[in-house]
Each structure stands twice: as C-alpha cells, then as structure tokens.
ZAFI-806998 format. One record per residue: residue in three letters; x, y, z of N, C-alpha, C, O in turn. Coordinates in steps of 0.001 Angstrom, whole numbers, padded with zeros to 6 digits, always signed. Each point is the difference from the previous one (the first is absolute). Layout:
# ZAFI-806998
ALAXYZXYZXYZXYZ ...
***
This chain:
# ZAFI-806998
UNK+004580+020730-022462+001431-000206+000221+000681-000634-001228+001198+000174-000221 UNK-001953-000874-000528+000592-001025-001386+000225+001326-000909+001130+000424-000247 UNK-002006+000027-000102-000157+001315-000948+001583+001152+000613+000862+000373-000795 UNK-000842-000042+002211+000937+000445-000223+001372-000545+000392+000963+000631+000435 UNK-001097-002119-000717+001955-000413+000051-000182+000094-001594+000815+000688-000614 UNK-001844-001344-000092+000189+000237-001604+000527+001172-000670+000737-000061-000984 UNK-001236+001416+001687+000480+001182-000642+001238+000439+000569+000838+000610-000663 UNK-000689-000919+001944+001775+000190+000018+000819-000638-000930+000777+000586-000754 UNK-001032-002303+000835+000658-000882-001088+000240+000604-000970+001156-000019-000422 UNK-002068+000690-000196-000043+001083-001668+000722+000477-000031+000864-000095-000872 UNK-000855+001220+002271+000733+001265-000203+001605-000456+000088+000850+000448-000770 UNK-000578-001390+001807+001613-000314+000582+000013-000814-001198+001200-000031-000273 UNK-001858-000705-000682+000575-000696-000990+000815+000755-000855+001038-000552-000364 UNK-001333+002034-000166+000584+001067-000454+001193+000468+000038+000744+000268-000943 UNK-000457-000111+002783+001151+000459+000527+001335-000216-000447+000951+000782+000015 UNK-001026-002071-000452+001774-000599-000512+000000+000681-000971+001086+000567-000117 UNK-002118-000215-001042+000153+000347-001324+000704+001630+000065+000999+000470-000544 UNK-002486+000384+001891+000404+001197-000255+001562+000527+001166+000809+000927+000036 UNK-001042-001924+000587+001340+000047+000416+001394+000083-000880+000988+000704+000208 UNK-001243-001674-001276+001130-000290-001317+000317+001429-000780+001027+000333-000593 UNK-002188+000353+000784-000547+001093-001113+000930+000825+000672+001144+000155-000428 UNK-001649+000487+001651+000579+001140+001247+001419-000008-000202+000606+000966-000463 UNK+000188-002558+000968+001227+000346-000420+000923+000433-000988+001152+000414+000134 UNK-001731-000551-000977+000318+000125-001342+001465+001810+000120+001151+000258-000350 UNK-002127+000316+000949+000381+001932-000048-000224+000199+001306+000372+001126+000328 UNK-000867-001806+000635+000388+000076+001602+000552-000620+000538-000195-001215-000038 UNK+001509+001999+001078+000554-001051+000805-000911-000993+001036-000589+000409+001001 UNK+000620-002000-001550-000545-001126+000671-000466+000307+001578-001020-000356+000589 UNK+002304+001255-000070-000507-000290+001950-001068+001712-000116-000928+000244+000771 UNK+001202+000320-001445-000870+001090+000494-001383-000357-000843-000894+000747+000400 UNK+000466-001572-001353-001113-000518-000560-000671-000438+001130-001008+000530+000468 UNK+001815-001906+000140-000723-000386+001236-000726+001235+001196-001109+000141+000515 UNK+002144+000438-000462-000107+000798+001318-000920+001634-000467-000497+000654+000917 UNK+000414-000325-001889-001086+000765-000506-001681-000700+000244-001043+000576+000312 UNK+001353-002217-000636-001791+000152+000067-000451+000674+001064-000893+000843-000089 UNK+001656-001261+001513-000512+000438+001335+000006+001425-000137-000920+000566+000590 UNK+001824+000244-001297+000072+001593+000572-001377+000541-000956-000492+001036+000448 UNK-000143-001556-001610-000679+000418-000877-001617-000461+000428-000972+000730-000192 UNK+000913-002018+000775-001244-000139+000815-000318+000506+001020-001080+000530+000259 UNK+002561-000725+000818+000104+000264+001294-001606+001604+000352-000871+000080+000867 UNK+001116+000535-001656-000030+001638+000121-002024-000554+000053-000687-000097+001017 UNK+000431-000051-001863-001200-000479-000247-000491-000821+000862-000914+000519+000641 UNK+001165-001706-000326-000218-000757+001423-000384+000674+000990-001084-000194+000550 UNK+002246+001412-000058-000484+000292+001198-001380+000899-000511-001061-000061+000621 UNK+001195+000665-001503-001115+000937+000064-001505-000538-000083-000969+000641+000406 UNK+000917-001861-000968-000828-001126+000050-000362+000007+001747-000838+000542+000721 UNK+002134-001589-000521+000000+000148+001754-000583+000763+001289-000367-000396+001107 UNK+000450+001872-001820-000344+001085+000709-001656+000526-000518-000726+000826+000554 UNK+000526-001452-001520-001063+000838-000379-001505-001145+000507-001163+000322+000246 UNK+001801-001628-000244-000741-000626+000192-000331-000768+001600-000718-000959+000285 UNK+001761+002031+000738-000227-000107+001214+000739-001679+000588-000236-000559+001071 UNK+001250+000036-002306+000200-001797+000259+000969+000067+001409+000870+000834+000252 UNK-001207-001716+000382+000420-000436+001320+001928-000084-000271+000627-000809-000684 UNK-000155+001876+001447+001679-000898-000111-000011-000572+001551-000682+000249+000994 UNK+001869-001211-001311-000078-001082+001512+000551+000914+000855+000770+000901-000335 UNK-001202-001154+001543+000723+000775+001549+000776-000783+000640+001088+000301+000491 UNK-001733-001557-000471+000456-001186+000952+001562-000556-000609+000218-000103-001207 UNK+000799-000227+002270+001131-000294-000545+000472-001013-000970+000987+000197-000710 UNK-001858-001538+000672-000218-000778-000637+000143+000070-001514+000834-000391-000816 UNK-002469+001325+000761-000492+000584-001483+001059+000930-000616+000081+000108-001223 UNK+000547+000412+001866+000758+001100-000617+001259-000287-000867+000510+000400-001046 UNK-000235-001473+002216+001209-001076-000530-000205-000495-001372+000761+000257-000933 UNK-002090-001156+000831-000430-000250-000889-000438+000764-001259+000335-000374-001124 UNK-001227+001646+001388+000479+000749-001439+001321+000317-000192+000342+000127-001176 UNK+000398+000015+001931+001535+000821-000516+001133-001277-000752+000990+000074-000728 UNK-001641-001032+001262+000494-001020-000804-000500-000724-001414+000694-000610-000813 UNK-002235+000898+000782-000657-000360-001471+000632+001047-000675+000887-000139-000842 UNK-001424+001313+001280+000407+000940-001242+001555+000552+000149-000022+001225-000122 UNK+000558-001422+000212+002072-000020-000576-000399-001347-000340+000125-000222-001204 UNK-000524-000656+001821+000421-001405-001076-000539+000164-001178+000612-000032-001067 UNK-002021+000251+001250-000969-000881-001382-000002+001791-001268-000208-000209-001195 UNK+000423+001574+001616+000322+000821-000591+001485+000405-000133+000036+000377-001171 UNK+000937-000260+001560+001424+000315+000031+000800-000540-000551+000436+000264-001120 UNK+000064-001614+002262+000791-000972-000487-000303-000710-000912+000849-000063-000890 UNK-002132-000762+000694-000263-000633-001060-000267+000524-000845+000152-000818-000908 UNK-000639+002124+000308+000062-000003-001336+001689+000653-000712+000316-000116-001185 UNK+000511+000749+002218+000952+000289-000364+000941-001164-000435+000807+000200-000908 UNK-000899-001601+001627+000999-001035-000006-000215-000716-001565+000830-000590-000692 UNK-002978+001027+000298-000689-000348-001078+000960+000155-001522+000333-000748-000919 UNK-000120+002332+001340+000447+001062-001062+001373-000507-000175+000242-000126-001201 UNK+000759-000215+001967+001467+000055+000198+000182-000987-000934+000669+000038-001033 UNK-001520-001184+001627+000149-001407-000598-000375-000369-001142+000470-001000-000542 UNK-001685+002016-000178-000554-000419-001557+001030+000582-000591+000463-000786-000827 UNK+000375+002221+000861+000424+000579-001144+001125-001320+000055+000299-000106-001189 UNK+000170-000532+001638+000952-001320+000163-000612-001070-000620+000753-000900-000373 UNK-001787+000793+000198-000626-001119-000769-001703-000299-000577-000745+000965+000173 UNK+000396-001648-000531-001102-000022-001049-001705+000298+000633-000167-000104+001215 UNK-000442+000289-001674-001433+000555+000558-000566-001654+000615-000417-000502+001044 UNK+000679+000172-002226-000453-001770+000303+000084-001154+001320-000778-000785+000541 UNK+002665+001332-000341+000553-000839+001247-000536+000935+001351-000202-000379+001154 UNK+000043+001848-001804-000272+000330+001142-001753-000377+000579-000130-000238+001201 UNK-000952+000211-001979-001198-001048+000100+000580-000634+000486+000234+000336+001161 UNK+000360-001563-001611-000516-001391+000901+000978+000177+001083-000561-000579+000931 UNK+001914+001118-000386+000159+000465+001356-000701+000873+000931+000257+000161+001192 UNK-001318+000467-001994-001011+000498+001040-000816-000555+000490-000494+000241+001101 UNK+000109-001406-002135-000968-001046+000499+000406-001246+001012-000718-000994+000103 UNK+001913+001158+000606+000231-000486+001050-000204+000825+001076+000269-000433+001120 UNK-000698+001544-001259-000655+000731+001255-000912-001088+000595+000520-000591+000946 UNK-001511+000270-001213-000646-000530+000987+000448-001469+001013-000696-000365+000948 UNK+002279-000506-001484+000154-000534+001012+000698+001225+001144-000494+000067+001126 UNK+001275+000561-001386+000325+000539+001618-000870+001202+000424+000152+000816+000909 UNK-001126-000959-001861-001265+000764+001099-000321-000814+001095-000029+000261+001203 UNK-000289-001655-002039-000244-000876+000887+000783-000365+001500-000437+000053+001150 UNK+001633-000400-001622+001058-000598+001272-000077+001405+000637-000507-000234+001097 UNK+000755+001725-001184-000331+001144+000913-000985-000080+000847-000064+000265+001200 UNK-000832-000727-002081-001279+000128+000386-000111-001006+001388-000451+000371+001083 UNK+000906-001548-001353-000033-001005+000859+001023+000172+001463-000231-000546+001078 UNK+001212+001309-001343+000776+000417+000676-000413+000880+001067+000378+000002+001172 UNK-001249+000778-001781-000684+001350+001380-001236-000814+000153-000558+000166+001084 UNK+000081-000875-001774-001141-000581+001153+000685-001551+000876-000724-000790+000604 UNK+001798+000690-000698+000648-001258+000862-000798-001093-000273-000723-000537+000839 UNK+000880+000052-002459-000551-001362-000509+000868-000246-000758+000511+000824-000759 UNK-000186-002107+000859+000937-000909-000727-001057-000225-001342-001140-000456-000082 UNK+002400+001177-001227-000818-000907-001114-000597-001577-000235+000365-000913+000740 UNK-001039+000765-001522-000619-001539+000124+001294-000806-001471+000868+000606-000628 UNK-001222-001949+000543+001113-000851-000700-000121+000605-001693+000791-000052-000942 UNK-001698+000430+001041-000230+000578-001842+000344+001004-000055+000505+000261-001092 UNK-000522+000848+002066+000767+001084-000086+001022-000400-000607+000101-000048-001226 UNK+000820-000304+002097+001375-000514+000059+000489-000976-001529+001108-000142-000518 UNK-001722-000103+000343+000183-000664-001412-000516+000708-001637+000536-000298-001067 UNK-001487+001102+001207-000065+001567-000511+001167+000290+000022+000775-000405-000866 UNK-000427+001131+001815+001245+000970+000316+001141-000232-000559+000763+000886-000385 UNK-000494-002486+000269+000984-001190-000569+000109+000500-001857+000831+000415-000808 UNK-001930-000709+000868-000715-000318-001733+000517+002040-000651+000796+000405-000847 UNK-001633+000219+001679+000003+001299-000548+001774+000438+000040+000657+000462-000932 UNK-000233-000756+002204+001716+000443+000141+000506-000403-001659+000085+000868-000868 UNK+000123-001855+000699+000249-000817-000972+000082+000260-001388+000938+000249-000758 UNK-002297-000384+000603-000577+001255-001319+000686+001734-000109-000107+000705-001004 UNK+000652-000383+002020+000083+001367+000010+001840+000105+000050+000546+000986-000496 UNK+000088-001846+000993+001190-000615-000102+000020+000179-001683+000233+001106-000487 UNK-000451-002080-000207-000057-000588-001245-000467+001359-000960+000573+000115-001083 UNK-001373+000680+001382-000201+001181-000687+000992+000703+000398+000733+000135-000979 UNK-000396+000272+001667+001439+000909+000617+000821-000219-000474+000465+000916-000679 UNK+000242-002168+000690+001483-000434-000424-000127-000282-001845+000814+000396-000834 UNK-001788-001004+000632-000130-000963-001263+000179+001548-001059+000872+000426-000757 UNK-001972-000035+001137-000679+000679-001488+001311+000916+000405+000685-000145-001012 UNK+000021+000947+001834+000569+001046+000067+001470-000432-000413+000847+000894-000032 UNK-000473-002196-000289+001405-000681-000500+001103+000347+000978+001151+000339-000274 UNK-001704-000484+001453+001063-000406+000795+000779-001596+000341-000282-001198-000023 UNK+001479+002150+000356+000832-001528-000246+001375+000467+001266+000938+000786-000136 UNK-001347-001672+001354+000513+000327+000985+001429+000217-000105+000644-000466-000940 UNK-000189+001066+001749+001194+000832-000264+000757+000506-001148+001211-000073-000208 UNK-001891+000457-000309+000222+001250-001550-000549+001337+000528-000657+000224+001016 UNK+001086+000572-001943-000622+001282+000386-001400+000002-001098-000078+001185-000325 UNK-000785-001764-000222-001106-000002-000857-000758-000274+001265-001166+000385-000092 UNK+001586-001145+001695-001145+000344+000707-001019+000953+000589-000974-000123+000743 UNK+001711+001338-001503-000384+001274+000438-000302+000903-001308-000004+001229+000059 UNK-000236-001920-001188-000503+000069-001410-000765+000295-000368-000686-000147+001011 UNK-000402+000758-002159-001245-000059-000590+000079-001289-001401+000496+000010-001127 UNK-001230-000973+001898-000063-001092-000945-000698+000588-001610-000288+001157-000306 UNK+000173-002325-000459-000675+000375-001258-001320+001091-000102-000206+000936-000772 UNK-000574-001481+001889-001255+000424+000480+000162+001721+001009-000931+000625+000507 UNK+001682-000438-000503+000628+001391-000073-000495-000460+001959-000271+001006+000656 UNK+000196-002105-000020+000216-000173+001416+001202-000169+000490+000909-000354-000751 UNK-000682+000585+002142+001396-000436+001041+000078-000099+000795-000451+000952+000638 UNK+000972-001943+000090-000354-000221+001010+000016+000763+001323-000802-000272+000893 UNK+001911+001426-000754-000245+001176+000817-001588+000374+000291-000680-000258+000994 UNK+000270+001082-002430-001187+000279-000119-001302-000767+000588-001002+000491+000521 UNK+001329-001855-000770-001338-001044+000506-000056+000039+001314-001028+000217+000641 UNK+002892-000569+000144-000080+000124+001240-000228+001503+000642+000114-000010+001226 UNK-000273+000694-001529-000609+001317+000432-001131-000055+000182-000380+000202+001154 UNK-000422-000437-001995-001268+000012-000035+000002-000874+000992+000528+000534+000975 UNK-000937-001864-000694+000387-001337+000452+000146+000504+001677-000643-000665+000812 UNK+001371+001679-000362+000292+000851+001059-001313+000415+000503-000541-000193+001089 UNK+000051+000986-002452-000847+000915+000634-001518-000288+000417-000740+000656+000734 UNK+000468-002066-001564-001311-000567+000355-000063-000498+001257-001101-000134+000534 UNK+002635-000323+000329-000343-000071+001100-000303+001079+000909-000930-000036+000806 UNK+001946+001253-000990-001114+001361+000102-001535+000200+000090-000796+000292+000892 UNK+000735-000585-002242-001585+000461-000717-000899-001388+001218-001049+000394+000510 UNK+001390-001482-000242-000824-000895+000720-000298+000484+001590-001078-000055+000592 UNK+002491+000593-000043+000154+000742+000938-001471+001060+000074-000998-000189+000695 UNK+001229+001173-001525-001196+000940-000103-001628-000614-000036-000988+000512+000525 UNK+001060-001645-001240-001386-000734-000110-000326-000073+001256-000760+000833+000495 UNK+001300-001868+000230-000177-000867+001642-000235+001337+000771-001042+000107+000648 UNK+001987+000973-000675-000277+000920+000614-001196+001401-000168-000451+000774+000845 UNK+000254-000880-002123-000905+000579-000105-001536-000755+000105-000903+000533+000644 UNK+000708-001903-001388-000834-000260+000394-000595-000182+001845-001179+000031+000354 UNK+002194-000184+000409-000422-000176+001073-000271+001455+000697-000694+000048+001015 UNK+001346+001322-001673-000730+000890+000507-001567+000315-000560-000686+000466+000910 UNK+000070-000586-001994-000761+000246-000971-001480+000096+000855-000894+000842-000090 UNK+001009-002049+000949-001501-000439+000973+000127+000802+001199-000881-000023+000859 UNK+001756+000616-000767+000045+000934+001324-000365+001558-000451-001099+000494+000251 UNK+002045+000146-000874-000149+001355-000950-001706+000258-001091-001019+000690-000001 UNK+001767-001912-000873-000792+000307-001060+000720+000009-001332+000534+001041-000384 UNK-000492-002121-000324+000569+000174-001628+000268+001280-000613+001004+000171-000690 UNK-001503+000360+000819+000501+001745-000663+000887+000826+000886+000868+000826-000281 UNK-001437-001386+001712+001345+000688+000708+001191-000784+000206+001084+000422+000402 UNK-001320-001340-000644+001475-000856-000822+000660+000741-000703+001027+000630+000252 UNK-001727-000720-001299+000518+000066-001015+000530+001385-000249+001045+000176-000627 UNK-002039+001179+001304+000628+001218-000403+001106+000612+000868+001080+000519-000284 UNK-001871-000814+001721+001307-000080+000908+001783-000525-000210+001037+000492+000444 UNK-001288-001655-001293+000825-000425+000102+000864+000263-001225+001166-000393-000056 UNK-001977+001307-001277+000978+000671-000697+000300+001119+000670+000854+000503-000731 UNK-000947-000028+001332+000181+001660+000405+001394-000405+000780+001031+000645-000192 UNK-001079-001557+000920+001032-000509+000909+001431-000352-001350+001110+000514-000132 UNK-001674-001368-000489+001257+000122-001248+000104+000905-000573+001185+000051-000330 UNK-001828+000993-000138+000335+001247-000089+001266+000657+000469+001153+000000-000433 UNK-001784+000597+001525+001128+000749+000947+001031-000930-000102+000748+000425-000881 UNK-000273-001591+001375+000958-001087-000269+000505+000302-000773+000836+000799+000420 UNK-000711-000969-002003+000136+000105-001078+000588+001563-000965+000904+000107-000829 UNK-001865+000922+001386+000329+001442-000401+001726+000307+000118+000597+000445-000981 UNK-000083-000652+001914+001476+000042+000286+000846-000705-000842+000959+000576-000513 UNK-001217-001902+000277+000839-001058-000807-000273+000889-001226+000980+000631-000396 UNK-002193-000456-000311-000482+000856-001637+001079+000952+000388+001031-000165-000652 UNK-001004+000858+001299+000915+001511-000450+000879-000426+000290+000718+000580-000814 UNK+000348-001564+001697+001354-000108-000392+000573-000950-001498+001076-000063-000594 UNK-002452-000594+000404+000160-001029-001630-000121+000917-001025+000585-000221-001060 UNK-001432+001483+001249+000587+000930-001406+000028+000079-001038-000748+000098-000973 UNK+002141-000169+001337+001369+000648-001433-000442-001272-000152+001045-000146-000635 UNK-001702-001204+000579+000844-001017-000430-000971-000245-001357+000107-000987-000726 UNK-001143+002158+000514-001355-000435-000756+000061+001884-001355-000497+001081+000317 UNK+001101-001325-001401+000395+001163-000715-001760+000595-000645-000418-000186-001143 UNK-000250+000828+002161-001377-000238+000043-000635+000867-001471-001064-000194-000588 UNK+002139+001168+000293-000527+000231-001567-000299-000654-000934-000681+000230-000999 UNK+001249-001124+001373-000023-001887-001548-001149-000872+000806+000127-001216-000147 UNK-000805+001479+000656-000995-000877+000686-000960+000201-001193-000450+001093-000344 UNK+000165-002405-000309-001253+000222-000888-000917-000728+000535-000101-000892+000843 UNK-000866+001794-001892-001428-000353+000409-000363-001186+000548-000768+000056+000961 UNK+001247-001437-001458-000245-001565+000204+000498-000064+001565-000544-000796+000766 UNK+001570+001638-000331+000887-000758+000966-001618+000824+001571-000472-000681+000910 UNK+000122+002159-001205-000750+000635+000873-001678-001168+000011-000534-000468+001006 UNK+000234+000354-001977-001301-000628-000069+000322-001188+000524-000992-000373+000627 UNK+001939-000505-000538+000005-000861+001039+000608+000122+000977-000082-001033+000665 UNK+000513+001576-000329+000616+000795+001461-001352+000553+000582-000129-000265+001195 UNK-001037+001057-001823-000937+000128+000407-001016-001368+000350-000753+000166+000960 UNK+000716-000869-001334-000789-001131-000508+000464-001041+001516-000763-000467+000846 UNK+002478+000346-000950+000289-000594+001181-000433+000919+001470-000323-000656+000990 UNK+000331+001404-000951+000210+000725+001197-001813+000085-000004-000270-001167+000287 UNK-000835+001762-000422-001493+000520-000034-000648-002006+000155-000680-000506+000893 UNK+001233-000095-002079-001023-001579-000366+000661-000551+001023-000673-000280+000992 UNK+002080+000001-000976+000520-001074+000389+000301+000310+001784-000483-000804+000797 UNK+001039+001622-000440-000030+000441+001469-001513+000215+000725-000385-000583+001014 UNK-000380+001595-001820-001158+000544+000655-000928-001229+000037-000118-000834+000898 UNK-000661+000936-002365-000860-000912-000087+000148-001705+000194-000734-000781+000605 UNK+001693+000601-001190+000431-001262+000259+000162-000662+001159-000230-001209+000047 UNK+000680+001959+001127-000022+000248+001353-000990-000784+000778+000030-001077+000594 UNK-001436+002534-000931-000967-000099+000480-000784-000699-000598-001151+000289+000326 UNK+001228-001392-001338-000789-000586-000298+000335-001655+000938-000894-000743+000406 UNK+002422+000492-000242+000447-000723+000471+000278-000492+000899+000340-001158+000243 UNK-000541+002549+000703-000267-000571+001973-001292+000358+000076-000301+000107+001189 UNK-000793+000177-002046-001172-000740+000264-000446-001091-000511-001061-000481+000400 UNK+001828-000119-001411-000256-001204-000387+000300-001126+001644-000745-000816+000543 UNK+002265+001324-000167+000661-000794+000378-000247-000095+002080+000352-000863+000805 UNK-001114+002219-000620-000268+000273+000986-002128-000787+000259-000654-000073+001041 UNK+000231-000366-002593-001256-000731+000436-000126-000882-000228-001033-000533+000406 UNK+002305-000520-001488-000170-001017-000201+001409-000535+000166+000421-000659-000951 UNK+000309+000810+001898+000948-000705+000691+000952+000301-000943-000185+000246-001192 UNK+001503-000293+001976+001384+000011-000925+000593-001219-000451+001121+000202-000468 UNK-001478-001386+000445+000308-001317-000322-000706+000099-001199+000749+000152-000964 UNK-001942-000187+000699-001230-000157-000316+000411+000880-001644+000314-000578-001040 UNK-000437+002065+001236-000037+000829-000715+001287-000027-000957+000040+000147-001222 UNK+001086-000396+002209+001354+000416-000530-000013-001026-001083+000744+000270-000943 UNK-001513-001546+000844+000395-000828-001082-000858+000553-001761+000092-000620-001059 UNK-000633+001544+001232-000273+000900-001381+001092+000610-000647+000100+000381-001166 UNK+000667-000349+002054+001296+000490-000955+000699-000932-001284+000834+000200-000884 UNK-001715-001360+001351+000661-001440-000856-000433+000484-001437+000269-000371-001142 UNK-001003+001295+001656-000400+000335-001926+000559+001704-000832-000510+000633-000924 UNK+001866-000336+001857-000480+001131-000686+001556+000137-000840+000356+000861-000804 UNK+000365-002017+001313+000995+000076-001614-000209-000187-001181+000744+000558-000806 UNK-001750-001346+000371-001357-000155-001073+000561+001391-000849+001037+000141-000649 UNK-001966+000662+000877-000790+001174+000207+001090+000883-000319-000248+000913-000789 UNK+002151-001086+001559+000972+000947-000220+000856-000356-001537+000570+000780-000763 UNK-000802-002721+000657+000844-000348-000987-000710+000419-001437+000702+000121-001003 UNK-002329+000125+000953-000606+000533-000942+000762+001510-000244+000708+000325-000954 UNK-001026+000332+001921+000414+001788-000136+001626+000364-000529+000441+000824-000801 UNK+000195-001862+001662+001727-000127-000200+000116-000507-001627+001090+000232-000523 UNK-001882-000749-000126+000139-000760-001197-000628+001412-001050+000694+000349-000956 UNK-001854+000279+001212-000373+000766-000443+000521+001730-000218+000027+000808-000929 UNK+000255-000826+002025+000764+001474+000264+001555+000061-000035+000455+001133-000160 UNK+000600-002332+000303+000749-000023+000121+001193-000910-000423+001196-000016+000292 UNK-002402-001112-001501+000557-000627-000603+000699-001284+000430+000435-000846-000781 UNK-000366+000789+002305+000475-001635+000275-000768-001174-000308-001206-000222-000107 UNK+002105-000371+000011-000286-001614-000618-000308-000684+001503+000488+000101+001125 UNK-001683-000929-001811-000309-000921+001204+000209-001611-000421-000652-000671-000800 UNK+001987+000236+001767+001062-001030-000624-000669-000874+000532-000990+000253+000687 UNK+001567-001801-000994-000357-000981+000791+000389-000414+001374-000544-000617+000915 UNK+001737+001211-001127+000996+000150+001743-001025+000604+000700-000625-000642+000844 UNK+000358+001878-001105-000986+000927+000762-001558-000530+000738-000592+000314+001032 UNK+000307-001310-002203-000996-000491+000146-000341-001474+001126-000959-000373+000675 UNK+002572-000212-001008+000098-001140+000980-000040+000649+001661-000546-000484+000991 UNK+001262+001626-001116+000988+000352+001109-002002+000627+000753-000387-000327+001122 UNK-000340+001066-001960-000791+000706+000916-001599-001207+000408-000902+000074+000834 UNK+001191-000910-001752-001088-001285+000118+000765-000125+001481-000778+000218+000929 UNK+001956-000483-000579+000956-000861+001292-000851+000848+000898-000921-000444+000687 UNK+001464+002251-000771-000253+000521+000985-001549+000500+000597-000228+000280+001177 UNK-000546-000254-002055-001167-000164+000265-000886-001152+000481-001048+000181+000619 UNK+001525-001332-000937-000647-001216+000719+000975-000316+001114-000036-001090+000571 UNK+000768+001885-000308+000622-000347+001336-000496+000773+000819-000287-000367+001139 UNK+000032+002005-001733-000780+000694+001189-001665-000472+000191-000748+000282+000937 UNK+000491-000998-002019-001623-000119-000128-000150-001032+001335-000777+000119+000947 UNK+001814-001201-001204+000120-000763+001084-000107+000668+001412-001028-000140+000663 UNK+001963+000777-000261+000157+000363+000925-000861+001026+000894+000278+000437+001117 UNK-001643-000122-002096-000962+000998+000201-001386-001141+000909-000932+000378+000710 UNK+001407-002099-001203-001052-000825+000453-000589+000371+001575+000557+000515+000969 UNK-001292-000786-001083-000019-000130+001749+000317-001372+001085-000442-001148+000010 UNK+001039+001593+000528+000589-001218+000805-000746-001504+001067+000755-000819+000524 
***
C-alpha cells in the first residue's frame, strides 16, 4: 500500500505541470473534461474484459456515480480552469490541502467528530493557504487586482478555483475509498471513469469551437495524454488501493510530500521561481495538514 500512494504521489505530482502545458493550445475546461473521455473508453474495456464487479446494490451505485464525476469530471476540469489562471506552484500547495477535507468528509459519513488537533491543523493549514492566495497573488481588497495575475503569474480567481475543486477531489476520495472494499480498487477505479466518460462526452462536443485544434502542438497533446492515461487511470488505481488498505486518514497524509516533487518540475520545465512567500506560505500549509493527519 506505501509503494502505491508513493507512485500516485509521482504521477499527480506532475499534473499541475502537465496541466500548465495542455492549456497552453487547449481550451482549460475541455483539458479537464477530455482526461475522462480519453481514458473513459479504455476503463471500460479493462472493466469488461476483466469480468470487474459493477455495484447493483443502491448504496454502491450511489457511491461510484459519485467518486467518478467527482474524483474524474469535476475535479480535474475545476483543476484545468483554475491553473491556466494561475501558477503550477500555488496550484501544488492548494492541492496539498486535499487531505484536510478528505478528512472532515471523511469524518462526516462515518458520524465522528474530529479530535482537538484536527481542528487546529485545519486552523494552521486555512491560514497558510489564505496567505498564499491573497499575499503572493497582490490582492488588495476592493480593487480590481483582486482578480489579477500577481508577479508570479498567480490570482486569486485561479487559486480559488482550484481551492473549489479539492473539495470535490476529497469528495471523490471518502467516496471512493469507501466503495473500494466492497467492489474492488480497479472496479473503482474503471467503473468509475467510464461513468465520467459518458458524463463528460456531451460537455467535449458542445466546448469545441472553443479549442482551434489545428494549433494544438505537440507539448499541449503529450500532456493532455499524460494527464488523462497517468493521472486519471493510473493514478487512480494506485490510490484507492493505497487508500482502500491503509485507511484514508492514514494514507491521505503522503500527499504532504508531493508539492516537493511539483515545485522541482514547475522550476525545471517551466521556469518558476521558488520564492520565500511560497515557501513560508507551504511550510504553514503543510504542518497544518500534517497536524491534522495526527491521530486523536
């Protein structure tokens, strides 16, 4: 289970970058909403070939149809909307608050009150992620620069998008991990692209015109491929079996390492600077979620 939250970590550490890339010559919402139509197809045939259990029971069904539109659909589309708005970087360490409202979800469908460190996590990480949002993006309440690309080519639109969608993306965790022990991690996971699929196919063909697909270069397809095959498929399934054998409290706090990992690639491939703001702001938000991962 360690081995595979590590190789999701890898792969989703990527995502902001090739996400950055995709938009570049694709329209942002159909980037998102392509990974699902480009895996989707493959999943099921996976699905089908490998005989994987889909749920019958009303419960389960609920539950895939809600991992996969959350954790394939909505979240990576809200992913896409929100980076071409701002930096690979901010978007790391706002992903790395996924794991507090995995948590509070989490706590929510099993009817447990977080414990006092949660709650003071949650405090610490809000905080940190506040301070990256507003600070680095040069907002300055009631001006119109609140809706700006600061120096750091971030804004705060963009952050809060993203910021949106991890509660999404946590949504899909809680829910997928809790189907994972019933089905089966792969039928999670493929089931539940096929389901964003179909979802999704409709929105792609009315988004279009909005993507002039002759100027699509090479950089923007190889990570459009890269997001949709690594980051939907594999990434997936490496992650509700991490999260489906070694608990979603437990597991979800590996994510503490995988802005690391994006601010290297973002620096390398894409040339951002890794500031000291950046650095205060993701020390905040990471020892606030680290906190909040304690056990109670």
């Amino acid at each position: 289970m360690y081995a595979a939250a590590a190789a999701a970590l890898l792969i989703w550490a990527g995502t902001p970058v090739a996400n950055k890339l995709a938009v570049v010559t694709i329209d942002s919402a159909t980037t998102g909403m392509m990974r699902a139509v480009l895996a989707g197809p493959i999943a099921l045939i996976v699905a089908l070939a490998l005989r994987l259990r889909f749920p019958t029971e009303r419960l389960h069904l609920v539950l895939l149809l809600v991992s996969g539109i959350t954790s394939f659909a909505i979240w990576p589309t809200l992913l896409s909307i929100g980076i071409q708005l701002t930096s690979a970087n901010h978007a790391a360490l706002i992903i790395a608050i996924i794991p507090v409202f995995t948590g509070l979800f989490a706590a929510a469908y099993d009817r447990k009150w977080p414990h006092a460190a949660w709650w003071a996590g949650v405090t610490i990480a809000g905080l940190g992620t506040a301070f990256l949002v507003f600070h680095r993006s040069g907002y300055i309440p009631g001006t119109e620069r609140a809706s700006g690309a600061g120096a750091d080519g971030a804004s705060v639109i963009g952050d809060l998008i993203i910021l949106a969608g991890t509660m999404v993306c946590a949504v899909g965790y809680v829910t997928g991990a809790k189907l994972s022990p019933l089905i089966g991690n792969r039928a999670t996971t493929f089931w539940g692209l096929a389901v964003a699929a179909v979802a999704m196919v409709p929105l792609v063909l009315i988004n279009a015109d909005r993507t002039n697909w002759a100027a699509v270069t090479s950089t923007s397809w190889i990570s459009l491929a890269y997001l949709a095959f690594m980051g939907s498929f594999m990434g997936y399934l490496l992650w509700f079996l991490a999260l489906g054998r070694g608990g979603i409290t437990r597991m979800s706090a590996w994510q503490l390492g995988q802005p690391a990992v994006t601010f290297a690639l973002a620096a390398a491939m894409l040339g951002e600077a890794v500031t000291i703001p950046l650095i205060v702001s993701g020390l905040v938000i990471l020892g606030g979620t680290a906190l909040a991962q304690r056990p109670g």
